[in-house]
C-alpha positions as CSV (number, residue, x, y, z in Angstrom):
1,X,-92.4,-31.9,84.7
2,X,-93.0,-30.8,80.7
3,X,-91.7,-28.5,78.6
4,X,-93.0,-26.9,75.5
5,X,-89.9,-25.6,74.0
6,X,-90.3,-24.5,70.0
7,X,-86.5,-24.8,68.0
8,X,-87.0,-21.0,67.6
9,X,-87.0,-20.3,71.3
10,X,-83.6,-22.5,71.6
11,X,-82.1,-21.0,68.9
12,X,-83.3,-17.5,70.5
13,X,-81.6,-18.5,74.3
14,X,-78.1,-20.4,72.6
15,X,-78.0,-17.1,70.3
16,X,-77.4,-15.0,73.4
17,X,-73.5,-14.2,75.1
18,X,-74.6,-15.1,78.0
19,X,-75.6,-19.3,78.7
20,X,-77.9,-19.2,81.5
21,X,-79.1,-22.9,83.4
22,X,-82.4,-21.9,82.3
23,X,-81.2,-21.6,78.8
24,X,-79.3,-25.5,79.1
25,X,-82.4,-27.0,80.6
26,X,-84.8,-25.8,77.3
27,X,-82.0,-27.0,74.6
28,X,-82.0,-30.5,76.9
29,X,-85.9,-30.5,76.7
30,X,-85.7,-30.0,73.0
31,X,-83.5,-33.2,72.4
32,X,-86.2,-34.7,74.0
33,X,-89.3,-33.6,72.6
34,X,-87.5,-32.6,68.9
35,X,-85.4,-35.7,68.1
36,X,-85.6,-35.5,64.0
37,X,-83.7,-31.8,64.7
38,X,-81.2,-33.4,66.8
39,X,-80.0,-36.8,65.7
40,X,-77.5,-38.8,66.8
41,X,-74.0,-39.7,64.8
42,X,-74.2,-43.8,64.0
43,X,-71.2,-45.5,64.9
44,X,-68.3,-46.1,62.5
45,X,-68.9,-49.3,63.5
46,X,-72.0,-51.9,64.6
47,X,-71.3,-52.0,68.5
48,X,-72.5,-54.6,70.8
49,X,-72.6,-53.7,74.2
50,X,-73.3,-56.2,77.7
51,X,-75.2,-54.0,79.8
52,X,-73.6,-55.9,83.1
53,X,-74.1,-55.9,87.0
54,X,-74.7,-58.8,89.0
55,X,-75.8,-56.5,92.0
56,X,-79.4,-56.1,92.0
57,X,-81.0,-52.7,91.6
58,X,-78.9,-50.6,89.9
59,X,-80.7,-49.3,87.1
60,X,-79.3,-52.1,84.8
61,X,-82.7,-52.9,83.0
62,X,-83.8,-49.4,83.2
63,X,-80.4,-48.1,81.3
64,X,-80.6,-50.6,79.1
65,X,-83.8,-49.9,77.4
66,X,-84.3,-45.9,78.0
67,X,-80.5,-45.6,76.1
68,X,-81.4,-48.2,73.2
69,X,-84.9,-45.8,73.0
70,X,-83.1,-42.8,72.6
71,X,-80.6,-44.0,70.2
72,X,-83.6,-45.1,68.0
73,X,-85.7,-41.7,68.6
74,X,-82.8,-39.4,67.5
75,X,-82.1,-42.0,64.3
76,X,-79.8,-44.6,65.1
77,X,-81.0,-48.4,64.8
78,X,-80.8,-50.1,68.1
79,X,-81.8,-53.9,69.2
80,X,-82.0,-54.8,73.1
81,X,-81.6,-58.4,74.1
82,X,-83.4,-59.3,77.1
83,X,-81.4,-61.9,78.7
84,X,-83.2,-61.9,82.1
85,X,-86.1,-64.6,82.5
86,X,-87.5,-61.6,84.1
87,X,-88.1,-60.1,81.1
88,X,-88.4,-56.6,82.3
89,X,-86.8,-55.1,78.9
90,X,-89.4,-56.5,77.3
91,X,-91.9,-55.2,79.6
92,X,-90.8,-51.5,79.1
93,X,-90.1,-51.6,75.2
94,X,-93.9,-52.9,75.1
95,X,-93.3,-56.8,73.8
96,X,-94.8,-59.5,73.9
97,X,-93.3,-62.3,76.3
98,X,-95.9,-64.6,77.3
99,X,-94.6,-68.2,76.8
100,X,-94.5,-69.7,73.9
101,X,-93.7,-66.5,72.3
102,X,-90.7,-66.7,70.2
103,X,-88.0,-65.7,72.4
104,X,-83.9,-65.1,72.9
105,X,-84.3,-68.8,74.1
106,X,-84.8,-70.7,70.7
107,X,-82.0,-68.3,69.6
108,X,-80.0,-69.2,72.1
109,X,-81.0,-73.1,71.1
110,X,-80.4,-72.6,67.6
111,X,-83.9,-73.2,67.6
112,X,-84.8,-70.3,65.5
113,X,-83.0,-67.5,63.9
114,X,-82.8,-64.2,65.6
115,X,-84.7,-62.6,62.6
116,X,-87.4,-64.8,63.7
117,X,-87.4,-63.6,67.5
118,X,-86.8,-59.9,67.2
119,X,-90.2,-57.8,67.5
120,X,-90.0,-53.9,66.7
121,X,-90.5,-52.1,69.8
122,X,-93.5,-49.5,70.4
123,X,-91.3,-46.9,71.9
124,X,-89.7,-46.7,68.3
125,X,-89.4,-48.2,64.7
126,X,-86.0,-47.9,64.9
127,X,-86.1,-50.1,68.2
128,X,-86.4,-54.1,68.2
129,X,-86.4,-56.3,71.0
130,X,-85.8,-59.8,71.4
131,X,-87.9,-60.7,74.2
132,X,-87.1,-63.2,77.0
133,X,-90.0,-65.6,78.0
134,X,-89.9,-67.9,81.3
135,X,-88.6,-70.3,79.2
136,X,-85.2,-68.8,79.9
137,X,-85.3,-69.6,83.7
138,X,-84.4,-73.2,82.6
139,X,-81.8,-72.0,79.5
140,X,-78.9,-72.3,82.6
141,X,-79.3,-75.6,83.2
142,X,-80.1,-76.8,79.4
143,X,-77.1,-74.8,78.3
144,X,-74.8,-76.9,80.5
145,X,-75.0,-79.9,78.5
146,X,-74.3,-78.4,75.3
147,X,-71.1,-78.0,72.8
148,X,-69.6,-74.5,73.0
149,X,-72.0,-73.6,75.5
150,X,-70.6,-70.1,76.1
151,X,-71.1,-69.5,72.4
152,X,-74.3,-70.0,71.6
153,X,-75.3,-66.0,72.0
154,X,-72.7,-65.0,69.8
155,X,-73.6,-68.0,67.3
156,X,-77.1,-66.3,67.3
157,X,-75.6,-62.9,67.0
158,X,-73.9,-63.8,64.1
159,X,-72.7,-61.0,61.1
160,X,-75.8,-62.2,59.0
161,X,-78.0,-62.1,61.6
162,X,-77.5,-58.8,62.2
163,X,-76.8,-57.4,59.0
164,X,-80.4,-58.5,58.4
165,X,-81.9,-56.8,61.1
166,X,-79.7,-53.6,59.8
167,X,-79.4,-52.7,63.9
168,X,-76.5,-50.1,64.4
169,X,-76.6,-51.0,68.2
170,X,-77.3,-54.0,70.1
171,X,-77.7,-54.0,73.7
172,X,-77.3,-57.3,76.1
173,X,-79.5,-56.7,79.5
174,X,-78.0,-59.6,81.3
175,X,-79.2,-61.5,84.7
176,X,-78.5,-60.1,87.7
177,X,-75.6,-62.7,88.6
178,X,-72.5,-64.1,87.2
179,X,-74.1,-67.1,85.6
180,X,-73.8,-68.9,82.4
181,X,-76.3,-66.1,80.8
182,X,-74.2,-63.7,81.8
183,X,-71.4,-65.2,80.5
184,X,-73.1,-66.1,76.7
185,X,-73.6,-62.3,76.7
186,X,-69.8,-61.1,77.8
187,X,-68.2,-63.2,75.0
188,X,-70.9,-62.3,72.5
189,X,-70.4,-58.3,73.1
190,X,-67.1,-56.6,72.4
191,X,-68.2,-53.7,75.0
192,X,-69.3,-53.9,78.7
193,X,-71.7,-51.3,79.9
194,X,-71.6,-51.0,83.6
195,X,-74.1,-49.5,85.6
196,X,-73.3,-48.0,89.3
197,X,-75.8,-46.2,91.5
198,X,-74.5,-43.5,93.8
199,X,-75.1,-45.3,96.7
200,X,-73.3,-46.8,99.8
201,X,-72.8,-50.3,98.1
202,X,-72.1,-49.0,95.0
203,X,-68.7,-50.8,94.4
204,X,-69.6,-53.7,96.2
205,X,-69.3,-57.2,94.3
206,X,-67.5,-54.9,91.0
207,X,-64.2,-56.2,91.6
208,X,-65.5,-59.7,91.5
209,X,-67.6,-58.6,87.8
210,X,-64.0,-56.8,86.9
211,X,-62.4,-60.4,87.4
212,X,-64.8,-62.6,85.8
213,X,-64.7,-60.2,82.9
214,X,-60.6,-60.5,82.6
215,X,-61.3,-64.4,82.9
216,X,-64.0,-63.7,79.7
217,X,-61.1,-62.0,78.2
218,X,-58.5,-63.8,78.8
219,X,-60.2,-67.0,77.5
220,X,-62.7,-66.7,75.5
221,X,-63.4,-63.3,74.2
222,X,-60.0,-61.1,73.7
223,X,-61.9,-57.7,72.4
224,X,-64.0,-57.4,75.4
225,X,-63.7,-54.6,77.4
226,X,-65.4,-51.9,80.0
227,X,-66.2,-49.3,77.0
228,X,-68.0,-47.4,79.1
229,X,-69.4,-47.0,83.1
230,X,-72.9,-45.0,83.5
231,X,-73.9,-43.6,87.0
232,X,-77.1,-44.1,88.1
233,X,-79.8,-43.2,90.8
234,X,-77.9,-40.2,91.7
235,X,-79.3,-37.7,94.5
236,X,-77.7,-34.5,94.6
237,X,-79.4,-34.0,98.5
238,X,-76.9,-36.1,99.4
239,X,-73.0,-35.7,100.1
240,X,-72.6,-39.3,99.7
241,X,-73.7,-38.9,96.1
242,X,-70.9,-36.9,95.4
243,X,-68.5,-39.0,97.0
244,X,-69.2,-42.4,95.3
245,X,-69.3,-40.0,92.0
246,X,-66.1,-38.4,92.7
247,X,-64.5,-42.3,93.7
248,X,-66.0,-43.9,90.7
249,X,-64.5,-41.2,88.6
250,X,-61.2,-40.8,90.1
251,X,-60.8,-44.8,89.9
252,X,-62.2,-45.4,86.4
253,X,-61.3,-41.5,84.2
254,X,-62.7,-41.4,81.2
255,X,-64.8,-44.2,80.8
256,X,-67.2,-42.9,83.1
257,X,-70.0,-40.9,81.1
258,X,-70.0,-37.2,81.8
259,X,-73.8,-37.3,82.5
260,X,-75.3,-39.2,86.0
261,X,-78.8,-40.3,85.6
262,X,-81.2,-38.6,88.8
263,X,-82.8,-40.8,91.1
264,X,-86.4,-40.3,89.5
265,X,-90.1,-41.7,90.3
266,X,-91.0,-41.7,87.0
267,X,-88.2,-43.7,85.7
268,X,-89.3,-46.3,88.3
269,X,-93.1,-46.1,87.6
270,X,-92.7,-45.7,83.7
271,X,-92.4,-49.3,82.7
272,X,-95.0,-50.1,84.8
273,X,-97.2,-48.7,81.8
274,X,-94.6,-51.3,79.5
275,X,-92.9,-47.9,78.2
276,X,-89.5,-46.4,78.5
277,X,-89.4,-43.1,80.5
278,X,-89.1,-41.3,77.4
279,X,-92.2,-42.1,76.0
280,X,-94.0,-41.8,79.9
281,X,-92.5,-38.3,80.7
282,X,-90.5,-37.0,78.1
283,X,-90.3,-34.0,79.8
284,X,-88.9,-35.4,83.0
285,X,-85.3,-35.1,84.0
286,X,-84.7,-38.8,83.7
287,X,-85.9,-38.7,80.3
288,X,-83.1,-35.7,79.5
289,X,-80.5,-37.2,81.2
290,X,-80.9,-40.4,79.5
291,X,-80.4,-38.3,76.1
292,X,-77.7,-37.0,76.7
293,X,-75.9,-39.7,78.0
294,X,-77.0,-41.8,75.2
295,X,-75.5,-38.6,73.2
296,X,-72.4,-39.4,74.7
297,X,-72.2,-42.9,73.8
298,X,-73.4,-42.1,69.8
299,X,-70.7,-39.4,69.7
300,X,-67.9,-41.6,71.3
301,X,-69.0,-44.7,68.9
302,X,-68.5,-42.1,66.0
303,X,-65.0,-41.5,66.6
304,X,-64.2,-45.0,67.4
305,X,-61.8,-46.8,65.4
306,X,-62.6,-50.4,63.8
307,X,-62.4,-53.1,66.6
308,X,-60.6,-56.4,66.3
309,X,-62.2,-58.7,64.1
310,X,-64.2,-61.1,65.4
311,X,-65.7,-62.8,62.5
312,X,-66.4,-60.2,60.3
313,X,-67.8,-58.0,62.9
């Protein structure tokens, strides 16, 4: 699916009394295929945001990286953190991760700083990546041993750090599982991203996520919190869509974006080509609804007041 959509044709539909679907589909397309005529606020503040689900094939990777991507199309500098020794981010941002590649785990070792990790993506200048090499398979174990051990990601996230990377945004795509990873990245972020697809399971295994992130809180990390809950793989064929949307919503209000991302093939097959579904169909439905909800997020981190201080941050 493509659209050729000039601004003059938009401005031609939206000019008219009467807002038709087809109308609403060719200003989405636009966002898409226009971003310097539609840029996104930045934040009043640099946000860092866990990108968390320990149940498996949600859409956690694929979130992660399409919504940094569209932050850093429409102007707004975004870093993803590939936490998974899968490395799947760093697959569909196109970098490197072959070991021995610098990698989030010398950061995480103090190894190296994380201005000596992070790569610039090839879905966007605005877009770097610190990549995760198999390396980090082992990172659970090593980090067991060590002095603060649930620190070390927000060591290597440090103010300087990312002042020097100048990044607006960073994203954390954690592990699938409640492990030591995935707790590095909940007491380095002030923000948890949640990912649910409208399926059957959806809510399965959140209320034990919910809990370990009150235990983060309550512990270790007293700014973090569920900013925002993003609803994925939704099929509008389907009553039971609607009713895990409607439950999700009634449960969880307004931290729920308005916009659901559509189950899609070519979100699935687009990293695959080691690109993010905006770059593989930009024309595609996955590609519009990741913009827009990505829209959401820029204009909710716009009118967000400054957090509690965490060092500077």
């Amino acid at each position: 699916m493509s659209f050729n959509v000039s601004e003059h044709d938009v401005s031609r539909e939206t000019s008219q009394p009467d807002w038709t679907p087809i109308a609403e589909e060719a200003e989405r397309a636009a966002r898409v295929l226009h971003p310097d005529r539609h840029r996104m606020p930045r934040p009043s503040h640099r946000r860092i945001l866990t990108v968390a689900n320990q149940k498996g094939g949600v859409g956690k990777t694929t979130s992660t990286v399409n919504l940094a991507a569209a932050l850093a199309m429409h102007g707004v500098r975004a870093l993803v953190i590939d936490l998974d020794p899968q490395g799947n981010a760093s697959t569909a941002l196109g970098v490197e991760h072959r070991l021995g590649t610098p990698s989030v785990y010398e950061a995480l070792l103090g190894e190296i700083p994380l201005s000596g990790a992070a790569v610039q993506s090839t879905a966007s200048p605005n877009l770097l990546c610190v990549p995760a090499t198999i390396d980090l398979a082992g990172a659970e174990i090593e980090l067991v041993s060590m002095v603060a051990r649930e620190n070390r990601l927000l060591q290597a996230l440090s103010p300087e750090a990312l002042e020097e990377l100048d990044v607006d945004y960073v994203f954390i795509d954690c592990p699938p599982s409640l492990g030591l990873l995935t707790v590095n990245a909940l007491v380095a972020a002030s923000e948890v991203l949640i990912p649910i697809q409208c399926e059957y399971y959806a809510l399965e295994g959140l209320g034990q996520l919910l809990s370990n992130i009150d235990l983060v809180r309550s512990h270790l990390n007293t700014a973090l919190h569920v900013s925002t809950i993003l609803l994925t793989m939704y099929d509008g064929r389907t009553k039971l869509a609607d009713q895990v949307t409607n439950e999700v919503r009634s449960h969880f209000n307004h931290t729920v974006l308005r916009t659901v991302i559509p189950r899609s093939v070519k979100v699935s097959e687009a990293p695959g080509y080691s690109q993010t579904i905006l770059a593989y169909d930009p024309g595609s439905r996955g590609a519009m609804s990741y913009v827009d909800a990505a829209r959401e997020i820029a204009e909710r981190g716009a009118a967000m007041s400054i957090p509690i201080d965490r060092g500077g941050r």
